[in-house]
Jmol script that loads the backbone (N, CA, C; Angstrom):
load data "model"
ATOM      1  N   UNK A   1     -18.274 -55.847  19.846  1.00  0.00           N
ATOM      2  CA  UNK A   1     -17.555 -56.164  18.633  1.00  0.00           C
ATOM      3  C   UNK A   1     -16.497 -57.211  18.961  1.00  0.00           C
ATOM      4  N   UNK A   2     -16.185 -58.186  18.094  1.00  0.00           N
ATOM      5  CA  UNK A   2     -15.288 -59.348  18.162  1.00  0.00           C
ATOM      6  C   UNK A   2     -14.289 -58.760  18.053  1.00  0.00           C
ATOM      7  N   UNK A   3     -13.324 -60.176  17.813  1.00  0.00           N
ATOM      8  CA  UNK A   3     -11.933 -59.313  17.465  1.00  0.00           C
ATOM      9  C   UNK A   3     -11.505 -59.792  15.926  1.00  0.00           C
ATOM     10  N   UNK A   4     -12.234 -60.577  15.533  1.00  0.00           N
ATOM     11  CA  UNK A   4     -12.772 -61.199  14.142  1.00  0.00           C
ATOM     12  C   UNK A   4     -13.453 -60.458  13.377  1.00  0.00           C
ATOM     13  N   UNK A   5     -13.689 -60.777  11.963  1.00  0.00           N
ATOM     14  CA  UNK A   5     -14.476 -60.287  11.595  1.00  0.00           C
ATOM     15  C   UNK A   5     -14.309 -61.154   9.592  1.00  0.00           C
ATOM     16  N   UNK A   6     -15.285 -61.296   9.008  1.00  0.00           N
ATOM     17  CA  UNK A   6     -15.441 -61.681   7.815  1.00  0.00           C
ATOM     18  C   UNK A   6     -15.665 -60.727   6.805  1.00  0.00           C
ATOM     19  N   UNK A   7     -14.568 -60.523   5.611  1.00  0.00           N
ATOM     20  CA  UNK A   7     -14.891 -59.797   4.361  1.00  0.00           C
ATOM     21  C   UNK A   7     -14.954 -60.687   3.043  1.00  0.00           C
ATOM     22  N   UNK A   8     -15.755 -59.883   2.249  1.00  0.00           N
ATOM     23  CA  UNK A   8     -15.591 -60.791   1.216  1.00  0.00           C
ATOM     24  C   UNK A   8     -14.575 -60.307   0.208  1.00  0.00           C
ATOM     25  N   UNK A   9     -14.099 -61.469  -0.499  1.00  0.00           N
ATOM     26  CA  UNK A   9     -12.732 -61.004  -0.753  1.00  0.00           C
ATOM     27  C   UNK A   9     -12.638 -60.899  -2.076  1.00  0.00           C
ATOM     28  N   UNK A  10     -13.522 -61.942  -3.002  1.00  0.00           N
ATOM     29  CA  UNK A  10     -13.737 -62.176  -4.384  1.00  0.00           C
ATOM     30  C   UNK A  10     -15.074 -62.957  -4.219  1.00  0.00           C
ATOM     31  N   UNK A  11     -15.806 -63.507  -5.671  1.00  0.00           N
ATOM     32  CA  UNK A  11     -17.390 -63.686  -5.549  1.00  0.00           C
ATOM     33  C   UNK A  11     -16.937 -65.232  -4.723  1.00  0.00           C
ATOM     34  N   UNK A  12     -15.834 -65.875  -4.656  1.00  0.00           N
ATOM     35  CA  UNK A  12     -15.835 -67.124  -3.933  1.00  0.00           C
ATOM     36  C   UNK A  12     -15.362 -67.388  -2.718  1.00  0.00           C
ATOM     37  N   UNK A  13     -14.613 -66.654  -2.341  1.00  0.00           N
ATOM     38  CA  UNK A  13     -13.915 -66.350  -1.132  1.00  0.00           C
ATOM     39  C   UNK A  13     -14.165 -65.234   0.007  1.00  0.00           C
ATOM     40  N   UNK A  14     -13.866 -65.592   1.204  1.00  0.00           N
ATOM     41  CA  UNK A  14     -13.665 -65.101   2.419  1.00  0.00           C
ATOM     42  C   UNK A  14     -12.584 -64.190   3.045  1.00  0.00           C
ATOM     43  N   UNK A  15     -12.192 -63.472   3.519  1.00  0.00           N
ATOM     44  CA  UNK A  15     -10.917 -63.035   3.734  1.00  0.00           C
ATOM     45  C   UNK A  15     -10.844 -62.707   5.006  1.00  0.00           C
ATOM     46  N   UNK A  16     -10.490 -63.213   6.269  1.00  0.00           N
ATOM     47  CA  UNK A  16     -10.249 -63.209   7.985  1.00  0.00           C
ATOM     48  C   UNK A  16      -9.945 -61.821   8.266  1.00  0.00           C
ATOM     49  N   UNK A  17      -9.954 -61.099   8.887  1.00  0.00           N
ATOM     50  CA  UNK A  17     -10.023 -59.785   9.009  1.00  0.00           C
ATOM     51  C   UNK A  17     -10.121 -59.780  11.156  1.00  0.00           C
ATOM     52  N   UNK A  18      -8.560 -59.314  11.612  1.00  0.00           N
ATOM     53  CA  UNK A  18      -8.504 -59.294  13.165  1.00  0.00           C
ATOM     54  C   UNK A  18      -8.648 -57.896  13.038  1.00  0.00           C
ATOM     55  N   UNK A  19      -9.138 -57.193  14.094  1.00  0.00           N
ATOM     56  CA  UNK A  19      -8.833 -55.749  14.665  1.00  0.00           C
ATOM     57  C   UNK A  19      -8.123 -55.678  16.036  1.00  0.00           C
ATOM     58  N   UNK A  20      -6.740 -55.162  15.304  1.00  0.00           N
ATOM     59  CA  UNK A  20      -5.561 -54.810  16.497  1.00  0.00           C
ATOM     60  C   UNK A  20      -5.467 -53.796  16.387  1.00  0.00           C
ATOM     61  N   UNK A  21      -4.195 -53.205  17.028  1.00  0.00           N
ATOM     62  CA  UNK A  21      -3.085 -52.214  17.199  1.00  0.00           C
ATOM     63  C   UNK A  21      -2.614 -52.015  15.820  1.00  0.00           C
ATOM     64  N   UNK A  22      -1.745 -50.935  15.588  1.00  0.00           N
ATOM     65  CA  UNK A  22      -0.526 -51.329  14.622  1.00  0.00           C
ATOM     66  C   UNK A  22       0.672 -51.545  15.179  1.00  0.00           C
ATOM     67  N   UNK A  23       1.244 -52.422  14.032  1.00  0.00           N
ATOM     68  CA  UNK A  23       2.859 -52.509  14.788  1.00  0.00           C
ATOM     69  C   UNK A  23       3.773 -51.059  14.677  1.00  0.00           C
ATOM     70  N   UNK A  24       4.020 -50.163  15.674  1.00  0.00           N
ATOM     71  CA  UNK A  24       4.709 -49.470  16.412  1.00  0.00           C
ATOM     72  C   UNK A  24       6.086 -49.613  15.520  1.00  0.00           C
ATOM     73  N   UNK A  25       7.089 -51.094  15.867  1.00  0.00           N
ATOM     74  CA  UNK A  25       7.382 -50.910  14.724  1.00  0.00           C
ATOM     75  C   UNK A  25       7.790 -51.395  13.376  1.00  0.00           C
ATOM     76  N   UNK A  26       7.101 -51.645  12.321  1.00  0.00           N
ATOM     77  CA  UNK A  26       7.059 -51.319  11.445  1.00  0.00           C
ATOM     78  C   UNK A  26       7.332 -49.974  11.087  1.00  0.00           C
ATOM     79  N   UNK A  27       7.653 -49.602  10.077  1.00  0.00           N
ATOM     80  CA  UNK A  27       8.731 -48.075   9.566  1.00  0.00           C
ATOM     81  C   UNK A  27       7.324 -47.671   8.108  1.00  0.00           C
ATOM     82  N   UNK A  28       6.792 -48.635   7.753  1.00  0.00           N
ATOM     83  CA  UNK A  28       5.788 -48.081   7.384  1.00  0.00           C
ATOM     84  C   UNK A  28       4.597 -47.606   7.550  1.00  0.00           C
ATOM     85  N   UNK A  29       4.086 -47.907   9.386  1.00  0.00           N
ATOM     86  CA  UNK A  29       2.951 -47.868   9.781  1.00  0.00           C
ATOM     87  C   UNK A  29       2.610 -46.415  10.077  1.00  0.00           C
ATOM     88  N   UNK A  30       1.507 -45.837   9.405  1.00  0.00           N
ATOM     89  CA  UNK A  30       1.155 -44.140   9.010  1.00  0.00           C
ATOM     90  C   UNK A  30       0.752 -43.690  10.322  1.00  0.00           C
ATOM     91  N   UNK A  31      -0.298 -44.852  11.176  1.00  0.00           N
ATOM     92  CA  UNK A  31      -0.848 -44.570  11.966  1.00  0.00           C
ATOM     93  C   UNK A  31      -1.097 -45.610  13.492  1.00  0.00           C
ATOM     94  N   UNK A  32      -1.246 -44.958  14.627  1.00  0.00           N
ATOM     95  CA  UNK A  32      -1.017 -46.359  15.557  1.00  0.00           C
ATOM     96  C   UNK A  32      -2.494 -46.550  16.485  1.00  0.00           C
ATOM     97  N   UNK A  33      -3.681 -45.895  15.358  1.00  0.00           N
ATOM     98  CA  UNK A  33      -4.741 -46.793  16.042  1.00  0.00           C
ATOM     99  C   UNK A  33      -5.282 -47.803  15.557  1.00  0.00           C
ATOM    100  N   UNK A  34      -6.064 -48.725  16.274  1.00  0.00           N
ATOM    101  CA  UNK A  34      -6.440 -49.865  15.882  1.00  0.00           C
ATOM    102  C   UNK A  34      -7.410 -49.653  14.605  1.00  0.00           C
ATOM    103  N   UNK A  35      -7.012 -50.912  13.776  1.00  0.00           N
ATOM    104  CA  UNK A  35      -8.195 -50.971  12.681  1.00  0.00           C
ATOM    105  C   UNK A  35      -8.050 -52.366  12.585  1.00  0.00           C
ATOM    106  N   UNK A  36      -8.556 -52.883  11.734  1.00  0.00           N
ATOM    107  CA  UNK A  36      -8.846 -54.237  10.719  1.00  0.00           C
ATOM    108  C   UNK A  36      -7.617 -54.409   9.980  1.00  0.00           C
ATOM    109  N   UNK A  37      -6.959 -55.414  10.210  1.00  0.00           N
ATOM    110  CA  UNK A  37      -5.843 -55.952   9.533  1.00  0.00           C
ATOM    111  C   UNK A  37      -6.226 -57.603   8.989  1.00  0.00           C
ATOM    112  N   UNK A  38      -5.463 -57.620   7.266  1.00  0.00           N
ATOM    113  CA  UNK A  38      -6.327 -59.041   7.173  1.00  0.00           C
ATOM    114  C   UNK A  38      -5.076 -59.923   7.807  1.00  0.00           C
ATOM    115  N   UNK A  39      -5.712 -61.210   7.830  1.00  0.00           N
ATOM    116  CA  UNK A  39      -4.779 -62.487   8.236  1.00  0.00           C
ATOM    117  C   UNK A  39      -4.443 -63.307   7.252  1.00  0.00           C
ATOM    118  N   UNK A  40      -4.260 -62.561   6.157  1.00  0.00           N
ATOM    119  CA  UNK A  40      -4.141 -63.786   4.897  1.00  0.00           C
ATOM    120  C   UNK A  40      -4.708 -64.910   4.871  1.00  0.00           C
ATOM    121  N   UNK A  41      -5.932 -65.076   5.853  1.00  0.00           N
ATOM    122  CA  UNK A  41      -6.506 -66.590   5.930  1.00  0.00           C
ATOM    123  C   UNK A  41      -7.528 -66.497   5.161  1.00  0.00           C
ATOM    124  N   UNK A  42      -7.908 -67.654   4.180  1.00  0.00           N
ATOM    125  CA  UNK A  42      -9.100 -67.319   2.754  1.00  0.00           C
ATOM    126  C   UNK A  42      -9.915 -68.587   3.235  1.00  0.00           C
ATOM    127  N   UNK A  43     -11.372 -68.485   2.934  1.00  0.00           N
ATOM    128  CA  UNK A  43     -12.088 -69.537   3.304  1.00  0.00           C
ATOM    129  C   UNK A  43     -12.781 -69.336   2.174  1.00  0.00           C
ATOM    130  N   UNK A  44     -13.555 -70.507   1.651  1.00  0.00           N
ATOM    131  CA  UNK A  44     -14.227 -70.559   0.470  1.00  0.00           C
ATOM    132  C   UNK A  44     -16.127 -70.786   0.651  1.00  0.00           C
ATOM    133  N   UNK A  45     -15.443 -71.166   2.191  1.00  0.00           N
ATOM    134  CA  UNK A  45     -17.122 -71.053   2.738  1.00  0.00           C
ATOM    135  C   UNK A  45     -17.658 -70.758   4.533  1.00  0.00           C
ATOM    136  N   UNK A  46     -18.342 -70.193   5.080  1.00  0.00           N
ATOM    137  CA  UNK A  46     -18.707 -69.716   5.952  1.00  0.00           C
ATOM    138  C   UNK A  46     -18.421 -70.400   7.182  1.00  0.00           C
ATOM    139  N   UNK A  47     -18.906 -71.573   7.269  1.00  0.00           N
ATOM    140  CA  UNK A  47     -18.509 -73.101   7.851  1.00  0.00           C
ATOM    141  C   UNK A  47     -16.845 -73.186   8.246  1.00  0.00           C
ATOM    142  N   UNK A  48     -16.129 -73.073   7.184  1.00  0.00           N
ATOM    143  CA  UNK A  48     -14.161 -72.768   7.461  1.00  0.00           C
ATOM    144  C   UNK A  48     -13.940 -72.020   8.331  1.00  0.00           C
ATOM    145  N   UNK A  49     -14.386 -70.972   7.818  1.00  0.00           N
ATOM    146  CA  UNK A  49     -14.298 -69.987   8.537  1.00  0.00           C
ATOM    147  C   UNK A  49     -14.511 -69.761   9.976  1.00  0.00           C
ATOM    148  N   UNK A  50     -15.585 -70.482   9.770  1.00  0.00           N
ATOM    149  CA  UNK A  50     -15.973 -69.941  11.739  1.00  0.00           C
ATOM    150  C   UNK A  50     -15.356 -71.153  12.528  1.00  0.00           C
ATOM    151  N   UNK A  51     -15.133 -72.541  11.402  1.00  0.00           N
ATOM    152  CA  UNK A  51     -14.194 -73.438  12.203  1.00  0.00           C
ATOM    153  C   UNK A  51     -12.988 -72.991  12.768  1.00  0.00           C
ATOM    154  N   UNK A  52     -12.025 -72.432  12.068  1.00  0.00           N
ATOM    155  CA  UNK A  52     -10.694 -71.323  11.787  1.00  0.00           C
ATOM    156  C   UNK A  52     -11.093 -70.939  12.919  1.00  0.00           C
ATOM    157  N   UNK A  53     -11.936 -70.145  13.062  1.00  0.00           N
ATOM    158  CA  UNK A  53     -12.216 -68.502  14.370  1.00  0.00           C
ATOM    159  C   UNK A  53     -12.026 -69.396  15.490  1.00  0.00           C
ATOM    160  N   UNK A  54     -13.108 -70.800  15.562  1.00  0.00           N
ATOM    161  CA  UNK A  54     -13.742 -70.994  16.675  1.00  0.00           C
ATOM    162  C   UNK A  54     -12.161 -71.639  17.405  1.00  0.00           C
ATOM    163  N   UNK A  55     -11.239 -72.815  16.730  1.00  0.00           N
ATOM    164  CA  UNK A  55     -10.372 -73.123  17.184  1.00  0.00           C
ATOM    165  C   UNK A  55      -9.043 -72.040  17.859  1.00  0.00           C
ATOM    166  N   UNK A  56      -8.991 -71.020  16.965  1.00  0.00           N
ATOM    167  CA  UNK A  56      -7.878 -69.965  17.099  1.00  0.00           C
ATOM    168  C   UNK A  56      -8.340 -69.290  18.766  1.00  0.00           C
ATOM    169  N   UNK A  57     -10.242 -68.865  18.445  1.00  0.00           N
ATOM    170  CA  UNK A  57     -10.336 -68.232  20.028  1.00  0.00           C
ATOM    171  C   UNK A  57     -10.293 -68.763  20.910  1.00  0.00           C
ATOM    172  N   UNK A  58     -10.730 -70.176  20.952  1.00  0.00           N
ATOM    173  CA  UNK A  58     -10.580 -71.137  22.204  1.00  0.00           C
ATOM    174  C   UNK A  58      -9.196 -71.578  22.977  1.00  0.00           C
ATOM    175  N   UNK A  59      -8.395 -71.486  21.511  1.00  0.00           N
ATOM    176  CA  UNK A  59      -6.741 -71.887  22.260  1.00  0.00           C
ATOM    177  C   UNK A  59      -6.153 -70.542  22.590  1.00  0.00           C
ATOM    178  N   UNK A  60      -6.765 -69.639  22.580  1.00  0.00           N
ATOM    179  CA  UNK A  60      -6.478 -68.305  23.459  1.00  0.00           C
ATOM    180  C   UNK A  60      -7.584 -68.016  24.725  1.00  0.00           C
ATOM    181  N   UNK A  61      -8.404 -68.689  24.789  1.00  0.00           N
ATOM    182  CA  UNK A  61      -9.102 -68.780  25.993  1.00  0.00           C
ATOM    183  C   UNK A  61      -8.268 -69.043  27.627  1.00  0.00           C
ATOM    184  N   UNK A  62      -8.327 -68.641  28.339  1.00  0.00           N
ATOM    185  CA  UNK A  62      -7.837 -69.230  29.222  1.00  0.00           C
ATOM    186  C   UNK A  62      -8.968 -70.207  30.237  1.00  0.00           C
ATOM    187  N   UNK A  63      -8.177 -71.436  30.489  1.00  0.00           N
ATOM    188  CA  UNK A  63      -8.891 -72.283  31.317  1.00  0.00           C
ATOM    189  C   UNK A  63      -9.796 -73.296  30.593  1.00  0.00           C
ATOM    190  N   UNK A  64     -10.515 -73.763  30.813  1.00  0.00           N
ATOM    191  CA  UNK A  64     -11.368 -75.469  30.467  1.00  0.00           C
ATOM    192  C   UNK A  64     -12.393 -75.474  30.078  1.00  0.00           C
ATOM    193  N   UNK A  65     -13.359 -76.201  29.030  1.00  0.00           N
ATOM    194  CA  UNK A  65     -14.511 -75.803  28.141  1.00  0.00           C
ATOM    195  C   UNK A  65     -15.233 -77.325  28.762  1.00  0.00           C
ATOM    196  N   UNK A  66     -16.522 -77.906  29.427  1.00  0.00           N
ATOM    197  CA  UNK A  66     -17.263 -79.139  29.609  1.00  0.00           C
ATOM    198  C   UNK A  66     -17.813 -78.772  27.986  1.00  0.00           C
ATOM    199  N   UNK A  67     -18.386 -79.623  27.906  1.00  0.00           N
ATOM    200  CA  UNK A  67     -19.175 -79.628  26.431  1.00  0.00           C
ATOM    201  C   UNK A  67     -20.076 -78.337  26.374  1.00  0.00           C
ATOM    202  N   UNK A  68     -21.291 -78.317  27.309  1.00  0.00           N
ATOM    203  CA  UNK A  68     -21.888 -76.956  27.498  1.00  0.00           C
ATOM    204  C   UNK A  68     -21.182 -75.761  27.405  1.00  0.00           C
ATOM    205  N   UNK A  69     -20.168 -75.801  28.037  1.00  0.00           N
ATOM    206  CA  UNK A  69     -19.138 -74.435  27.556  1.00  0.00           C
ATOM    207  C   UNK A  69     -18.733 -74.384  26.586  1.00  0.00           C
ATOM    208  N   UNK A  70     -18.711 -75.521  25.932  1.00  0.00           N
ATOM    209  CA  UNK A  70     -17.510 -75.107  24.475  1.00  0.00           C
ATOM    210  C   UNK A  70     -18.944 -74.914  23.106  1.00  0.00           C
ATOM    211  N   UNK A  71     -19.684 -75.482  23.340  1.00  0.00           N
ATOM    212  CA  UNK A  71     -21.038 -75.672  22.492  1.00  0.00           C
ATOM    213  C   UNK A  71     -21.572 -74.133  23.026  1.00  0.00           C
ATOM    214  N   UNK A  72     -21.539 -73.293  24.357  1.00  0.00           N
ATOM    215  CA  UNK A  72     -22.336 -71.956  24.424  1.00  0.00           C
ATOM    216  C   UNK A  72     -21.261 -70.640  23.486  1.00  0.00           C
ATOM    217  N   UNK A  73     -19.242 -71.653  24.011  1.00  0.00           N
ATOM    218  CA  UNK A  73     -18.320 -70.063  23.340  1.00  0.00           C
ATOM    219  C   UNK A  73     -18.360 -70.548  21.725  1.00  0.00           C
ATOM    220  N   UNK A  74     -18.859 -71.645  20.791  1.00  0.00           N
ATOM    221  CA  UNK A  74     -19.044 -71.213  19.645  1.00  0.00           C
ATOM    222  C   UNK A  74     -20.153 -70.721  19.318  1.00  0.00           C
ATOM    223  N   UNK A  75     -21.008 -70.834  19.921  1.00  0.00           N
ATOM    224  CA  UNK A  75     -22.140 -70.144  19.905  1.00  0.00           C
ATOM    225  C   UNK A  75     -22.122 -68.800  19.863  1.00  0.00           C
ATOM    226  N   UNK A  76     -21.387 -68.119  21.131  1.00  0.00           N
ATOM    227  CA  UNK A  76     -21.223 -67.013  20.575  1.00  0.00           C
ATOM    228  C   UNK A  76     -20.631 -66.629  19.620  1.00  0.00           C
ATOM    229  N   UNK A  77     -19.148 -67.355  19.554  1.00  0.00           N
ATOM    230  CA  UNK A  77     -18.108 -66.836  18.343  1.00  0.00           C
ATOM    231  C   UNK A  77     -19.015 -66.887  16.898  1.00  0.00           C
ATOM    232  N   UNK A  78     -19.900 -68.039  16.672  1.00  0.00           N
ATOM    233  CA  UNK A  78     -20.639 -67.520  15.537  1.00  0.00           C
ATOM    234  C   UNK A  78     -21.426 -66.663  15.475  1.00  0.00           C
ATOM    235  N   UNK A  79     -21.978 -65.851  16.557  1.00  0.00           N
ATOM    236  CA  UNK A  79     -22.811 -64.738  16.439  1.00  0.00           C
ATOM    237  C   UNK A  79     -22.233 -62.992  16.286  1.00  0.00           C
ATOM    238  N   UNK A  80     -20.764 -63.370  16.762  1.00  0.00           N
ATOM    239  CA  UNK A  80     -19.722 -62.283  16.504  1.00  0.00           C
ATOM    240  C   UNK A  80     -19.578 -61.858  14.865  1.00  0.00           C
ATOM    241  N   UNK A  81     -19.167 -63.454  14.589  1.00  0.00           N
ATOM    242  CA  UNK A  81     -18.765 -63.647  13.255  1.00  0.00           C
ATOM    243  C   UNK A  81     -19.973 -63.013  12.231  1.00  0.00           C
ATOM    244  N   UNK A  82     -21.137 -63.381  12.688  1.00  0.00           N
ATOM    245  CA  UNK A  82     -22.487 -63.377  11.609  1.00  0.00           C
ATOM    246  C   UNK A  82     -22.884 -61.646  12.016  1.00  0.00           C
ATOM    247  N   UNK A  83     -22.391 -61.002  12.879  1.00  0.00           N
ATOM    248  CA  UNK A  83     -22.965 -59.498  13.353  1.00  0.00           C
ATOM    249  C   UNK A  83     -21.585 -59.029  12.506  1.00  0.00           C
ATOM    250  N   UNK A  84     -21.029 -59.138  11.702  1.00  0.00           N
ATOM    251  CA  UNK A  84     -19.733 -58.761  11.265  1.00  0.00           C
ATOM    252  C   UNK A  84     -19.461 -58.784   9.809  1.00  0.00           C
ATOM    253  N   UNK A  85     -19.757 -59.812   9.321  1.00  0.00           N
ATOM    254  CA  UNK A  85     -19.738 -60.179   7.698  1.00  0.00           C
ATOM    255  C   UNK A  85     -19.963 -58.732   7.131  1.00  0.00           C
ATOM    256  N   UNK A  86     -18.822 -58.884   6.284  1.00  0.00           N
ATOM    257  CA  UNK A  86     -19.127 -57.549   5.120  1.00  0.00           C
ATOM    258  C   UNK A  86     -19.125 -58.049   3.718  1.00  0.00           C
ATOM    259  N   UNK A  87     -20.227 -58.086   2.945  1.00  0.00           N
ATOM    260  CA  UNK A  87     -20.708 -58.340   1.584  1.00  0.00           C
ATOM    261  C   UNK A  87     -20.531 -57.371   0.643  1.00  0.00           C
ATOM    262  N   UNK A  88     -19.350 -57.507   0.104  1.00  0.00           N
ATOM    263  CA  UNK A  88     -19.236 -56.252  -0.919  1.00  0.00           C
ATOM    264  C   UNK A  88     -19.128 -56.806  -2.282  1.00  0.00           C
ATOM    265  N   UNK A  89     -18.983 -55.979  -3.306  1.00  0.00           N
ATOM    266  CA  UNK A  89     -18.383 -56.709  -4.657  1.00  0.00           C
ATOM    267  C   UNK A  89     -17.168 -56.815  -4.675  1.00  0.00           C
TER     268      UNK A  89
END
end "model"
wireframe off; spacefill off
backbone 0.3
color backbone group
């Protein structure tokens, strides 16, 4: 499982969805295991989206991408992304 993930948010939109921790503290947080928290980030199409993912995971990558590397980690990051999508109404 990624650490990403895609919901749908309305019939046109996307809604970014990380799975962390909770914040500890926060004074409203009920509970402190990890779930799906959204990122307020909205994409209107699939393509944004995994652009969004692919830049955000790479500049948390540590160390150097040749073309083959950076062309195999979106590769995966879109296969995270596409094993993840949730299609609801």
């Amino acid at each position: 499982m990624g650490r990403h993930r895609l919901a749908r948010y309305d019939k046109r939109n996307w809604q970014l969805e990380e799975f962390r921790s909770a914040d500890a503290n926060n004074g409203r947080t009920r509970s402190t295991e990890p779930k799906w928290f959204g990122r307020d980030c909205y994409f209107q199409s699939l393509a944004q989206a995994l652009r969004w993912v692919y830049e955000h995971e790479v500049l948390d990558d540590p160390g150097e991408y040749d073309l083959a590397g950076a062309i195999g980690r979106a590769e995966q990051i879109a296969d995270e992304l596409a094993a993840s999508v949730e299609v609801g109404e």
